[in-house]
C-alpha positions in Angstrom: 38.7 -25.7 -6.4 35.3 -23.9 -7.1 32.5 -25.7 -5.4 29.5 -25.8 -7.6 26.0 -25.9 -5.7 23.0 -27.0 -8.0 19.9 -27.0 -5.8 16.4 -28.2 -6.3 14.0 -25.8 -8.0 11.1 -24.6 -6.2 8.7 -22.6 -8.3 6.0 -24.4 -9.0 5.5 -25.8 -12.2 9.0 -25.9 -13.1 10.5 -29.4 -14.4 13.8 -27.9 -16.0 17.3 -28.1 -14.1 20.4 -26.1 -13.9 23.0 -29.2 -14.5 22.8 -32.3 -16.2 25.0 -35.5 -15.7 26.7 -34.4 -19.3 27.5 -31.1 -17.5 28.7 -32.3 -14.4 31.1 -34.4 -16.4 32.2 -31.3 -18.3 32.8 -29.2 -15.0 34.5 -31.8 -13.2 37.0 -32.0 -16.0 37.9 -28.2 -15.7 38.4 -28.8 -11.5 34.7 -27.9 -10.3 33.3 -29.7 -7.5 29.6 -30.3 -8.0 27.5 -30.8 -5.0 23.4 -31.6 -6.5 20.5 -31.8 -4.3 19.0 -35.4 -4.2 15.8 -35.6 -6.9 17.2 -32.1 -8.5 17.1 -33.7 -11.6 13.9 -36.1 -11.1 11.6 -34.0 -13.1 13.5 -34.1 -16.1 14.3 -37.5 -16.3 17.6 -37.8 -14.8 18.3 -39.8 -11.4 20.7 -39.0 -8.8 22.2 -42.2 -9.1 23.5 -40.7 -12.6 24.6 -37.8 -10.8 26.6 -39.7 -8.7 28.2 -41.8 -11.4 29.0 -38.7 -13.5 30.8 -38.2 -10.3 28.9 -35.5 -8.8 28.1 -35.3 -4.8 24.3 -36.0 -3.7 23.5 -33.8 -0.9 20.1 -34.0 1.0 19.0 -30.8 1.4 16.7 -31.4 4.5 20.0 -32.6 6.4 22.9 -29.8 6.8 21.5 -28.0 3.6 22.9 -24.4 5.1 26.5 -25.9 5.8 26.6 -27.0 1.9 25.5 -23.6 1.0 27.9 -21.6 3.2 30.8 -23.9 1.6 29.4 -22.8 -2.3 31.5 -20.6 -4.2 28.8 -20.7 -7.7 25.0 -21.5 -7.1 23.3 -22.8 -10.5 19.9 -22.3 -11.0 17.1 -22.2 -13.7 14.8 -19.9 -11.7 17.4 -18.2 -9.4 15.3 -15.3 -8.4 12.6 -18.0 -7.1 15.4 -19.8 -5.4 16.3 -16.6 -4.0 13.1 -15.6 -3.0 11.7 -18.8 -1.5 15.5 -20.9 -0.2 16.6 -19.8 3.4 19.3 -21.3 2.7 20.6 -18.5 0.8 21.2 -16.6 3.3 24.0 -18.8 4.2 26.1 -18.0 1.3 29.2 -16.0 1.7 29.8 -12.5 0.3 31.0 -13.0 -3.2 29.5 -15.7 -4.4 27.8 -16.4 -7.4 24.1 -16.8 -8.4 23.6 -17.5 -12.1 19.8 -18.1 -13.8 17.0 -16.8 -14.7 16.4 -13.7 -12.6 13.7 -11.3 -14.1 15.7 -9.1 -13.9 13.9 -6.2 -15.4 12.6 -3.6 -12.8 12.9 -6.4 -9.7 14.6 -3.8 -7.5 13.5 -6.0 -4.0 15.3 -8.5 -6.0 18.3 -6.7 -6.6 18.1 -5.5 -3.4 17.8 -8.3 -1.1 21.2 -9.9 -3.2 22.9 -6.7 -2.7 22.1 -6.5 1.3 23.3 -9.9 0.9 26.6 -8.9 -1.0 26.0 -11.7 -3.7 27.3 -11.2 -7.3 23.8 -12.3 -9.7 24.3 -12.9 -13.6 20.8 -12.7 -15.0 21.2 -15.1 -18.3 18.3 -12.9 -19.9 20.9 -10.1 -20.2 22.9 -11.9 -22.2 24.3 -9.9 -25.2 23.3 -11.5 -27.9 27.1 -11.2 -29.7 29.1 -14.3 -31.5 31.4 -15.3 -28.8 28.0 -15.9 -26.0 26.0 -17.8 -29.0 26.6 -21.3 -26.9 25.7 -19.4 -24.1 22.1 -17.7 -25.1 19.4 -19.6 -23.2 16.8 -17.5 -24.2 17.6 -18.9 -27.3 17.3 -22.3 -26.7 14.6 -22.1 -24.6 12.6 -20.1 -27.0 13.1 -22.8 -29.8 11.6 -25.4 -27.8 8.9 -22.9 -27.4 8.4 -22.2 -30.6 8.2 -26.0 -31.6 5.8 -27.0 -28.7 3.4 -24.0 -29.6 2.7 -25.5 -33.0 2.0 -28.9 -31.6 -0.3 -27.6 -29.3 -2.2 -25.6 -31.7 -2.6 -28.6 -34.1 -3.6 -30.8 -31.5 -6.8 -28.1 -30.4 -7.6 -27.2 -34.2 -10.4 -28.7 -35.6 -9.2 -30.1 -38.9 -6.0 -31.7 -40.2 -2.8 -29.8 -40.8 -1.3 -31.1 -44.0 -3.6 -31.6 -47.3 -5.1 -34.9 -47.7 -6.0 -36.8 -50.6 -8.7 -38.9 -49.9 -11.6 -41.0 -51.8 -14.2 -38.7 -50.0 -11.9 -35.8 -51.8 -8.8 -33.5 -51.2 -9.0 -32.0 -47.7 -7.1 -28.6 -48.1 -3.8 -28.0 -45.8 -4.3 -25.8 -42.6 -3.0 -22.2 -42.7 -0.9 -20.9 -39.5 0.0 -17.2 -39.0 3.1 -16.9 -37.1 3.5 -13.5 -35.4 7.3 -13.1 -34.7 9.9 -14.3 -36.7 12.4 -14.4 -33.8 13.7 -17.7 -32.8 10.9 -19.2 -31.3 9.0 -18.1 -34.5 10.9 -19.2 -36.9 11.1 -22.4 -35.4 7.1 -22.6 -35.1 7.4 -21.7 -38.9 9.7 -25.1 -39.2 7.0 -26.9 -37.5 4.2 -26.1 -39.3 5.9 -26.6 -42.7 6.8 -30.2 -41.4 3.2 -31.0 -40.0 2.2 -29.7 -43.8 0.5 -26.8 -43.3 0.8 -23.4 -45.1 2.5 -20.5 -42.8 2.5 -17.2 -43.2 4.9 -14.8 -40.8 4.8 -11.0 -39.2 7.4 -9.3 -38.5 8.3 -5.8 -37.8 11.9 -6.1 -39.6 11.7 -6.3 -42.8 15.3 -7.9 -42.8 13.4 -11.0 -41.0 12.3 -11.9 -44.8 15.2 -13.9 -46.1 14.9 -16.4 -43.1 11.4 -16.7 -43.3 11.5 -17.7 -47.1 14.4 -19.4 -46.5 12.2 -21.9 -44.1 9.4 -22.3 -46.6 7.0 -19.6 -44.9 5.3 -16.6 -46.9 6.6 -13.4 -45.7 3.8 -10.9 -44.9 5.4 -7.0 -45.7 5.6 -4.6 -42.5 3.0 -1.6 -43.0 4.8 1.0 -45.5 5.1 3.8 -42.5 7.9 6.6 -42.3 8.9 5.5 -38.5 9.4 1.3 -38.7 10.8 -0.3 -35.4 14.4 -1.4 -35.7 16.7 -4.3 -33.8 18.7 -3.7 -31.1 21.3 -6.4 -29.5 19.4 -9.0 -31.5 15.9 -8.0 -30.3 12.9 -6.0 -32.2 12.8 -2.6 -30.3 9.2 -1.3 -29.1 7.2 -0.5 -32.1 5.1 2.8 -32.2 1.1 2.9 -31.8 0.6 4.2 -35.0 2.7 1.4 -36.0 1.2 -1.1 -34.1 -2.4 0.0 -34.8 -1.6 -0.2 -38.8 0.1 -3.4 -38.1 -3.3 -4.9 -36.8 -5.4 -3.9 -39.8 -3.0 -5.7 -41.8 -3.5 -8.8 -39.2 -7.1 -8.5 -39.4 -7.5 -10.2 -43.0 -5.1 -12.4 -42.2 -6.6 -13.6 -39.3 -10.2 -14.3 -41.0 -8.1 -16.9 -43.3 -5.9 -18.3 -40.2 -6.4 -21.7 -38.5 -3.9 -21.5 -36.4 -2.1 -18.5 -34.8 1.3 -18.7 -33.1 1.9 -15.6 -31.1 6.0 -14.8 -30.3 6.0 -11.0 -30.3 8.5 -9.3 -27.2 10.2 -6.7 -26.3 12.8 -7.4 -23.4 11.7 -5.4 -20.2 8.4 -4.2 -21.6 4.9 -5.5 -21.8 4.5 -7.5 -25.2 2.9 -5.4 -27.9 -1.1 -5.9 -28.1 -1.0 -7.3 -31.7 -4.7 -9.1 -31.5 -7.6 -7.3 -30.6 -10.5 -8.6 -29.2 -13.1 -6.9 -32.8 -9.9 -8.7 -34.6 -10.8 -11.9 -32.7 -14.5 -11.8 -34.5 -13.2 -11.9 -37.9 -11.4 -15.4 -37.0 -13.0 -18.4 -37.6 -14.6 -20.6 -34.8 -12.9 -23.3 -33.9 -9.3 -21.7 -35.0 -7.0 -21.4 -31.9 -4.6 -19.0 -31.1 -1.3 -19.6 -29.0 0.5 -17.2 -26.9 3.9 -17.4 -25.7 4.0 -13.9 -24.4 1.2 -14.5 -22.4 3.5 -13.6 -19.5 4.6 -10.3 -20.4 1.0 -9.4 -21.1 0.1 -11.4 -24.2 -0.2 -10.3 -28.0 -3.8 -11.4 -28.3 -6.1 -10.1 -25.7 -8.0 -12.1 -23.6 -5.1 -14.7 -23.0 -4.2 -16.2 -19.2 -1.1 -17.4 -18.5 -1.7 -21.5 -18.1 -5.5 -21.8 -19.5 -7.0 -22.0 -22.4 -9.6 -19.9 -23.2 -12.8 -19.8 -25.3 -13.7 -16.5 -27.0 -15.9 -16.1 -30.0 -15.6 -19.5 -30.5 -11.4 -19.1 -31.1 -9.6 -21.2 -28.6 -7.0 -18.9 -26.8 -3.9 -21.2 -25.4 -2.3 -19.1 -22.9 1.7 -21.0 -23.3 3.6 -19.3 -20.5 6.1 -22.5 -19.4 6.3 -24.7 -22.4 10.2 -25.1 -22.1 9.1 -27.3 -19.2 6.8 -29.9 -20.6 9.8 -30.8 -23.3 11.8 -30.8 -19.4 14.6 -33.5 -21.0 15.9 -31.7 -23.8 14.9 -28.2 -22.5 17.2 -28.8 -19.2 20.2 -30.6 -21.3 20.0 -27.2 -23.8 20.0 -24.7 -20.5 23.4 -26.4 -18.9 24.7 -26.6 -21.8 24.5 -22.8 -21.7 25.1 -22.5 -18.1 28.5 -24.4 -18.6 29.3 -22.9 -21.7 29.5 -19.3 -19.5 30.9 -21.3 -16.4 33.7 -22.1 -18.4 34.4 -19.2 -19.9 34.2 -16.8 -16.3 36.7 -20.4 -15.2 38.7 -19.3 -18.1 39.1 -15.9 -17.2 40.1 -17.2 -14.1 43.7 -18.7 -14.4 44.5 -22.3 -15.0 43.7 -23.6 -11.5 41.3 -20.9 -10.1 39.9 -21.4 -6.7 38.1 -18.6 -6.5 35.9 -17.1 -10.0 38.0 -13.7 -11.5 35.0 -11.3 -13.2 36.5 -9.0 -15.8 34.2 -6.3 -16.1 35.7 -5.4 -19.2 33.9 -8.4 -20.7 30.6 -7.4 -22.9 29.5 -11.0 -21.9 30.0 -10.7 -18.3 28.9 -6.6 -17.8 26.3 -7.1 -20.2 24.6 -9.8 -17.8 25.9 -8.7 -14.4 22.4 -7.7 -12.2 24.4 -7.4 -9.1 28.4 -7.5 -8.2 30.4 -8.1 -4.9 33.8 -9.1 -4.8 35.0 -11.7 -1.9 36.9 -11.0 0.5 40.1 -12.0 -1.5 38.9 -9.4 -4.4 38.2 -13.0 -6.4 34.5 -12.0 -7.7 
């Protein structure tokens, strides 16, 4: 039987967790026992009393917490390199077992280091391969819709004006315009917002491809700059765009920023610092009292002068800097993440034979090599 550990979370700030009662259901069914910290769930709305009902063990992790954790064979987390970082506990698992979250993975070598001293095995779920078979899988995915929808609602809520056109006996208040940079999933589904709230959306994107789904949504495609080098997709991501690229990019922006009331910012590139698509001369051209959102904020920001958690006034534009919205939605955000968590749990329990008591890794598998940060096999070769 594989014993399934899903602690508390302890970075601040963050509501979301790893398992759900849905999920515990799902994993008992396929012979997992799961052992939840008491209040694990409390931030998102779900009580340990539902836990225990979905048949799921309560364990207080202030009594004996180390003796669970030496006993766990799979450790669920959403911020597992915070859990790493911050839970003694840890250090209690044995050689070969599991960590699998959110790990930041990208150039955290004292991360990577302290699991491999360790001898943990670490699947970072942001090197997921973005391929068919790991679609129920992607939480970047999910995660970044819930983003994406929460950006535009906190953009109409600071603007100044209505968002959908009026008619009124005073006279016809026009519709709001929002420019969405990004037409990734978190863009395109603050593109479905905005058309919903009534407003009239324009989108950037570096791939030209991205034009069919942004039409398709009822948003107004705005052409990448005609240049002989254009930035390509790479495992479902935009690849790092060029300077001169990026700098003829943002005189295209500019005149669409004088006309924006809203600006939803989504731009990345996995393990680099997001492209500087907003300048702070651009910024002048906007109209006061127009905000901007930014969801890369984190990674550096596409609009300068954004802070991660604060909202900032510059020329009279209100920069929202939106670095942990997934948590303030924490119901649905959590049920999407272990939905994905399960959805790779059972397929590594898969790989594993019919009655596994230990978890069998194929490193053949794109899904598990492709997300793999660090690997140790227990002492009966299981991991």
């Amino acid at each position: 039987m594989i014993r399934v550990l899903v602690p508390r979370e302890c970075r601040p700030g963050e509501t979301r967790v790893a398992a759900t009662p849905e999920t515990v259901r799902r994993l008992s069914a396929r012979g997992c026992l799961l052992q939840v910290e008491q209040g694990a769930g409390a931030a998102s709305g779900f009580d340990d009393a539902a836990y225990g009902e979905a048949g799921a063990q309560l364990i207080d992790p202030a009594a004996a917490a180390a003796e669970h954790w030496s006993q766990a064979d799979v450790v669920l987390a959403v911020q597992a390199g915070s859990i790493a970082e911050q839970r003694r506990e840890l250090e209690a698992l044995r050689p070969g077992s599991l960590l699998l979250g959110l790990l930041e993975p990208h150039g955290n070598d004292s991360l990577k280091q302290q699991l491999e001293h360790q001898r943990l095995t670490a699947m970072a779920l942001e090197l997921l391969p973005r391929i068919s078979r790991a679609q129920t899988m992607d939480v970047l995915s999910s995660q970044a819709n819930i983003a994406g929808y929460k950006a535009v609602l906190l953009a109409s809520s600071a603007l100044d004006r209505y968002v959908p056109m009026l008619m009124t006996a005073a006279g016809t208040i026009q519709p709001a315009r929002a420019l969405i940079l990004g037409a990734g999933v978190a863009g395109l589904q603050a593109l479905a917002t905005a058309r919903r709230l009534g407003a009239v959306a324009y989108v950037s994107d570096v791939r030209a491809a991205a034009k069919e789904q942004v039409e398709s949504l009822g948003g107004r495609f705005i052409d990448p700059p005609e240049l002989e080098q254009k930035p390509g997709e790479t495992g479902g991501y935009a690849q790092q765009a060029t300077e001169a690229f990026l700098a003829a990019q943002r005189r295209q922006l500019t005149e669409q920023l004088a006309l924006a009331d809203m600006v939803i910012c989504t731009a990345q590139v996995p393990g680099r610092p997001a492209p500087r698509l907003i300048d702070d001369a651009m910024l002048q051209h906007m109209r006061p009292g127009s905000v901007v959102v930014d969801l890369a904020v984190a990674q550096g920001g596409n609009c300068e002068g954004t802070q991660p958690g604060a909202t900032v006034l510059r020329h009279g534009v209100q920069l929202i800097g939106a670095d942990q919205l997934p948590c303030s939605v924490a119901n649905h955000a959590s049920a999407l993440y272990a939905r994905n968590v399960a959805a790779l749990l059972e397929h590594l329990l898969e790989a594993s034979g019919s009655e596994p008591t230990a978890l069998q890794l194929d490193l053949e598998d794109p899904i598990v090599s492709g997300c793999l940060f660090t690997h140790h096999a227990t002492a009966g070769g299981a991991a």
